[in-house]
DSSP file (Angstrom, degrees, kcal/mol; ACC not computed):
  #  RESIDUE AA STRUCTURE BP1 BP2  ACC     N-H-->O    O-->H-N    N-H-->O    O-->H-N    TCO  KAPPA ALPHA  PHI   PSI    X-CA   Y-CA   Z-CA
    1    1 A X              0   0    0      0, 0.0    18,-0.2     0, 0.0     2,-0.1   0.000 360.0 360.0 360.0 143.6   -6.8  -14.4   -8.4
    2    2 A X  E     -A   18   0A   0     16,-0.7    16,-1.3    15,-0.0     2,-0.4  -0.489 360.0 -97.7-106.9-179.7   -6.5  -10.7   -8.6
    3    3 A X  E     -A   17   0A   0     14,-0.2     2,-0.4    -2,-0.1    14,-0.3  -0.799  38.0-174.7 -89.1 127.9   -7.3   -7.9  -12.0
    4    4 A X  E     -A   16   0A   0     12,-2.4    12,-1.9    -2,-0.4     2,-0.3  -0.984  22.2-121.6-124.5 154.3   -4.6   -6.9  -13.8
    5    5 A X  E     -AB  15  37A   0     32,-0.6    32,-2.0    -2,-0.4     2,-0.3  -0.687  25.8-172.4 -87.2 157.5   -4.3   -4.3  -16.7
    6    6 A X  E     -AB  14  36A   0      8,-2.0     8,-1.7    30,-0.3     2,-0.6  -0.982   7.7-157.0-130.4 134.7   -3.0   -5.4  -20.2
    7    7 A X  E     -AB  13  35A   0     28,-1.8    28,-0.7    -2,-0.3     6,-0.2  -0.798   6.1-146.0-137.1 104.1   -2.3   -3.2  -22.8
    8    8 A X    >   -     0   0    0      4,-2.9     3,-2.1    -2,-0.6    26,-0.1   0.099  28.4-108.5 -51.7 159.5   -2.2   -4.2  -26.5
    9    9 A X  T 3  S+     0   0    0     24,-0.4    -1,-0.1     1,-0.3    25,-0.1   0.855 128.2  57.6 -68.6 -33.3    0.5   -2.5  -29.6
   10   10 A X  T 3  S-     0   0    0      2,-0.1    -1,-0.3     1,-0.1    -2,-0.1   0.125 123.1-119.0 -78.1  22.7   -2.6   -1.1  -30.6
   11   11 A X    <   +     0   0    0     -3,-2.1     2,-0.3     1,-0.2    -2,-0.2   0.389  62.9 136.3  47.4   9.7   -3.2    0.7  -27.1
   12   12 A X        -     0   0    0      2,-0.0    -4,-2.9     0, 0.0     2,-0.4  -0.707  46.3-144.3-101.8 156.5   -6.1   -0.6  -25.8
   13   13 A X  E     -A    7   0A   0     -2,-0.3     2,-0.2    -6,-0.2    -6,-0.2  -0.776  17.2-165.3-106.8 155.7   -5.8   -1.4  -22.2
   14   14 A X  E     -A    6   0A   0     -8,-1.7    -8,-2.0    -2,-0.4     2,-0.5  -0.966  10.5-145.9-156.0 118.5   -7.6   -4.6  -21.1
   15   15 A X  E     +A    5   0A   0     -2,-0.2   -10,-0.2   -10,-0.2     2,-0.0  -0.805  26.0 169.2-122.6 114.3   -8.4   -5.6  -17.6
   16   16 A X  E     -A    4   0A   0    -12,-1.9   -12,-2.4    -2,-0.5     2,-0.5  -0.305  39.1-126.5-100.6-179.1   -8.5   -9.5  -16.6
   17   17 A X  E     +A    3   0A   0    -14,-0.3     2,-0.2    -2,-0.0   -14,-0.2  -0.965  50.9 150.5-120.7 105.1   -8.6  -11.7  -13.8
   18   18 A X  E     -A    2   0A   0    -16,-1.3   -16,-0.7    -2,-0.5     2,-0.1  -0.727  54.5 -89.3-127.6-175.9   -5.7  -13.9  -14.3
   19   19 A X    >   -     0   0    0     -2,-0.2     3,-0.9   -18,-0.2    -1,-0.1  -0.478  54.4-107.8 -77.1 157.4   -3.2  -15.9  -11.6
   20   20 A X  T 3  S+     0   0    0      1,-0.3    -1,-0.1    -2,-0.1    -2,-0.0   0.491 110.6  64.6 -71.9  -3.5   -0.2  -13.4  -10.8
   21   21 A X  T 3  S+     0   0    0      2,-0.0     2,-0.5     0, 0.0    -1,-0.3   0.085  81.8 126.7-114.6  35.9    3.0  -14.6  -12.4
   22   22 A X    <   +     0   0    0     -3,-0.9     3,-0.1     1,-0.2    -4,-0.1  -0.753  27.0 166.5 -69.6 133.2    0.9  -13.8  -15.9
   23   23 A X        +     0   0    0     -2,-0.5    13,-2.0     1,-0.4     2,-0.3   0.685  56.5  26.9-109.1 -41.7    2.6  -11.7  -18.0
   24   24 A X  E     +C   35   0A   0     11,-0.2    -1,-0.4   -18,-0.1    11,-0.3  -0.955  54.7 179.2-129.4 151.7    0.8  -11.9  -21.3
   25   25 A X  E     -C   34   0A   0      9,-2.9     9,-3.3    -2,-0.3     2,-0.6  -0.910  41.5 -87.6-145.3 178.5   -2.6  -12.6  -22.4
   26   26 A X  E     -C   33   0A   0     -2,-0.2     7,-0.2     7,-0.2   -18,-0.0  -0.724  42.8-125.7 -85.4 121.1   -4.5  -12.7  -25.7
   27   27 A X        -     0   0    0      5,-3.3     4,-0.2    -2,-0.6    -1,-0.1  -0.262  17.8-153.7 -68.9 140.1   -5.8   -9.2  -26.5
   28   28 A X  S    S+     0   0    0      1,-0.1    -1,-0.2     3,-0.1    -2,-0.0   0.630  89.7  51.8-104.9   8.1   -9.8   -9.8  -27.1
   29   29 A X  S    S+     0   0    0      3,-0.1    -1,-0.1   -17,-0.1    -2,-0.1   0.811 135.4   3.1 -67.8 -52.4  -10.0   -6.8  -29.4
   30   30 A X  S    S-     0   0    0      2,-0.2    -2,-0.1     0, 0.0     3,-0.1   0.929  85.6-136.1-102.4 -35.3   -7.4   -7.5  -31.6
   31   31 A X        +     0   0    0      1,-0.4     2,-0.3    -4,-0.2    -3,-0.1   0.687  62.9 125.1  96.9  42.0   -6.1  -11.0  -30.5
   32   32 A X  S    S-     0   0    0     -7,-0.0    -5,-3.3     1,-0.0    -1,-0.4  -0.752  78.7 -75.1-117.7-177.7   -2.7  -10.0  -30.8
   33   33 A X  E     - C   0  26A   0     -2,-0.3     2,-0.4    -7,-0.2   -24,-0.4  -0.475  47.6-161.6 -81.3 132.8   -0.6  -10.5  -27.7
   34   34 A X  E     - C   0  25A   0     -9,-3.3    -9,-2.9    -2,-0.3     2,-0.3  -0.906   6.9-146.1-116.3 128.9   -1.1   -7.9  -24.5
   35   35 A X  E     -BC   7  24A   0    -28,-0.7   -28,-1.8    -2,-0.4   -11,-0.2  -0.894  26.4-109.9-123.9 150.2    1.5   -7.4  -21.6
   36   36 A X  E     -B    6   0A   0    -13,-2.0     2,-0.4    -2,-0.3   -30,-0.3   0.039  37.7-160.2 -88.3 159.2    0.4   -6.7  -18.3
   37   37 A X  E     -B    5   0A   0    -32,-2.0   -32,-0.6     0, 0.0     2,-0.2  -0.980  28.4 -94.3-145.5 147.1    1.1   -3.1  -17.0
   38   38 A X        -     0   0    0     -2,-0.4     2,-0.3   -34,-0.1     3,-0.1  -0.633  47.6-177.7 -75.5 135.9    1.4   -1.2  -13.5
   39   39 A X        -     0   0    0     -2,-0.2   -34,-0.0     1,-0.2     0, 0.0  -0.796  34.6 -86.5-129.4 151.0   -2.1    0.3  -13.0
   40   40 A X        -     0   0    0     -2,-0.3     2,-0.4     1,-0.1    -1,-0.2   0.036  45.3-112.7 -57.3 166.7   -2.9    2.5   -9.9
   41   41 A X        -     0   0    0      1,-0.1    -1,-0.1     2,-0.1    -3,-0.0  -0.836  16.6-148.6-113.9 170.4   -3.9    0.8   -7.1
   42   42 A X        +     0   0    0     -2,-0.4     2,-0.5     1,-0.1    -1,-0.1   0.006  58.8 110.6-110.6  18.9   -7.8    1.1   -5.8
   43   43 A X        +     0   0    0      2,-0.0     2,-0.5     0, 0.0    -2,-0.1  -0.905  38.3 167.5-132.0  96.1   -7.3    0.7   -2.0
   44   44 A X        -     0   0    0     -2,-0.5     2,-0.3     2,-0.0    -2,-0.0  -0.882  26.9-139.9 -94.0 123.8   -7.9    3.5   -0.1
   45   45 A X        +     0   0    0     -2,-0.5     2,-0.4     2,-0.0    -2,-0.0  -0.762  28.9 174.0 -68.1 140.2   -8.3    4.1    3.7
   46   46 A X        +     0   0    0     -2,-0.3     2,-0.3     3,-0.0    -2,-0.0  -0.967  25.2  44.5-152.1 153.5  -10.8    6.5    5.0
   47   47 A X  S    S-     0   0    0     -2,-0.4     3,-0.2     1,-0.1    -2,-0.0  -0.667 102.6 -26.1 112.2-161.3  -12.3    7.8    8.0
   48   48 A X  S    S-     0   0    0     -2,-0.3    -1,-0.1     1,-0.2    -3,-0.0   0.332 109.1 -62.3 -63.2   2.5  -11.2    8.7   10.8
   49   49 A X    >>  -     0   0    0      3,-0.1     4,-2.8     2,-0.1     3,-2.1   0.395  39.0-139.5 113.3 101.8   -8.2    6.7   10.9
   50   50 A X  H >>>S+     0   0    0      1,-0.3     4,-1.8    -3,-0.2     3,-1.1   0.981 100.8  54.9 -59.0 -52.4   -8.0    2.8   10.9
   51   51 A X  H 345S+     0   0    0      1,-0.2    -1,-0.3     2,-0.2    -2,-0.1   0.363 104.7  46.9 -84.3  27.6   -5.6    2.5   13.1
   52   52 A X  H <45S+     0   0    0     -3,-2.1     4,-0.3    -2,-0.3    -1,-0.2   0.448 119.6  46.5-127.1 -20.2   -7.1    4.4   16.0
   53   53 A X  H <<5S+     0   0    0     -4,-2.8    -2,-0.2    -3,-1.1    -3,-0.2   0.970 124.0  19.8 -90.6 -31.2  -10.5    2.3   15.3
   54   54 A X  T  <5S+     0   0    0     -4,-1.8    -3,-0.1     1,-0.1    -1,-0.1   0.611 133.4  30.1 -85.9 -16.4   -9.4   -1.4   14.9
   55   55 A X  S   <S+     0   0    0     -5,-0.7    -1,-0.1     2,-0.1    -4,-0.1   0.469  83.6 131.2-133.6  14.2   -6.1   -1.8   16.4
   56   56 A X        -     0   0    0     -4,-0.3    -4,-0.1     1,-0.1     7,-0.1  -0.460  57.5-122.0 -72.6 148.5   -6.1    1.1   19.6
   57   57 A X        -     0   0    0      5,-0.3    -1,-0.1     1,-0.1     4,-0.1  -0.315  15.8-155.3 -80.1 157.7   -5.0    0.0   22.9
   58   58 A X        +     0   0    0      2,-0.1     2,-0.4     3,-0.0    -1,-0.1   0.234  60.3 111.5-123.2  31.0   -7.8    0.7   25.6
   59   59 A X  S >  S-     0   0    0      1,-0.1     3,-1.5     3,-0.1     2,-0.6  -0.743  87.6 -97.4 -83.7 130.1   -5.5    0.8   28.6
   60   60 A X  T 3  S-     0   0    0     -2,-0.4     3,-0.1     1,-0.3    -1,-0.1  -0.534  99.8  -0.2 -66.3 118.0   -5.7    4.3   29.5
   61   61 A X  T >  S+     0   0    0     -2,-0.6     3,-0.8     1,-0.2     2,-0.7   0.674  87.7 152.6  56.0  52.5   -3.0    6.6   28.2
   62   62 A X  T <   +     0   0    0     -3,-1.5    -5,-0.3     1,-0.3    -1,-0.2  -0.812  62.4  36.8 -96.8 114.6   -1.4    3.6   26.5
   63   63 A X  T 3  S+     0   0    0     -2,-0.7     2,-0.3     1,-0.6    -1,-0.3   0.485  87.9 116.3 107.6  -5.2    0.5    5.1   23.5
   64   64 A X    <   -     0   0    0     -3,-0.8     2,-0.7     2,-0.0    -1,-0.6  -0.772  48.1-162.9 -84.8 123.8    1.6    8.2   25.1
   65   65 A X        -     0   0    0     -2,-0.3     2,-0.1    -3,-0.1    -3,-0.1  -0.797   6.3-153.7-124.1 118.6    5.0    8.4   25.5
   66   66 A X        -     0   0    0     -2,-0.7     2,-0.6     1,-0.1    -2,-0.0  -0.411  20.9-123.7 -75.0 147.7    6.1   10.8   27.8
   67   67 A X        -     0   0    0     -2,-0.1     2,-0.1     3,-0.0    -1,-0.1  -0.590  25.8-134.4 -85.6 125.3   10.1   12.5   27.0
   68   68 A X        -     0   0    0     -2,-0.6     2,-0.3     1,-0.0    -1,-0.0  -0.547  23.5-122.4 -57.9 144.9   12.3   11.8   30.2
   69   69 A X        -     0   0    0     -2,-0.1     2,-0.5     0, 0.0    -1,-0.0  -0.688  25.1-123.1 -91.4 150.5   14.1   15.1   30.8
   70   70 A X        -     0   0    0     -2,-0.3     2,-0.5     2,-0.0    -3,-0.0  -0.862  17.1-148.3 -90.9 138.2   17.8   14.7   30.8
   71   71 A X        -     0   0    0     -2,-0.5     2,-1.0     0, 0.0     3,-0.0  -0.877  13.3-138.2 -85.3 117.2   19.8   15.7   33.8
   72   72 A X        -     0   0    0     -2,-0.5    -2,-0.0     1,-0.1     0, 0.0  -0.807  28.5-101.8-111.8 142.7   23.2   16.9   33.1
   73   73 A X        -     0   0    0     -2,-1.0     2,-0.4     1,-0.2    -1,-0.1   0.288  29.9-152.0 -30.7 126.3   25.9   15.8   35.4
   74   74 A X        +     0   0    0      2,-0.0     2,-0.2    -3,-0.0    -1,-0.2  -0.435  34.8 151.1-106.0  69.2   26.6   18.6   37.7
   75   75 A X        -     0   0    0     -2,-0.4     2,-0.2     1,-0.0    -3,-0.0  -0.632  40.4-123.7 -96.1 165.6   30.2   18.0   38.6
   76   76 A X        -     0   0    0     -2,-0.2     2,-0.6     0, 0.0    -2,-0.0  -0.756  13.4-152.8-110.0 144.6   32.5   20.6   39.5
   77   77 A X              0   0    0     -2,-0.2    -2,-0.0     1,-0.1     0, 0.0  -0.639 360.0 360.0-118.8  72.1   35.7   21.2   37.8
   78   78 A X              0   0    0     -2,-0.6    -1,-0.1     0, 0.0     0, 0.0   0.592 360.0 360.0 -90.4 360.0   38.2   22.7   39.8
């Protein structure tokens, strides 16, 4: 079950661990009824880059993509 915030008519925000398809809970300051509100989220990546430490190929120059040069057709137009 994850935290969600709730935020009472009186404005205090209140943060539970309830099942997800909660919508309302009983405010425990005031004990009038509190509905759940979008809150930032708290999951950051750092460092040097997840994806180049957990998930990089280690076939050498795997992930490189070299550009094909285009040729254009060299016909003659007489």
């Amino acid at each position: 079950m994850p935290f969600y915030e709730f935020q009472c008519p009186e404005g205090i925000v209140t943060e539970s661990l309830v099942p997800m398809d909660t919508r309302h809970i009983k405010c425990p300051h005031c004990n009038r009824r509190a509905k759940k509100i979008m809150s930032a989220c708290s999951f950051k990546l750092m460092g040097g880059g997840w994806y180049a430490d957990g998930y990089a190929s280690t076939k050498k120059g795997a992930g490189k993509s070299t550009p094909k040069g285009t040729k254009k057709d060299s016909k003659k137009t007489s």
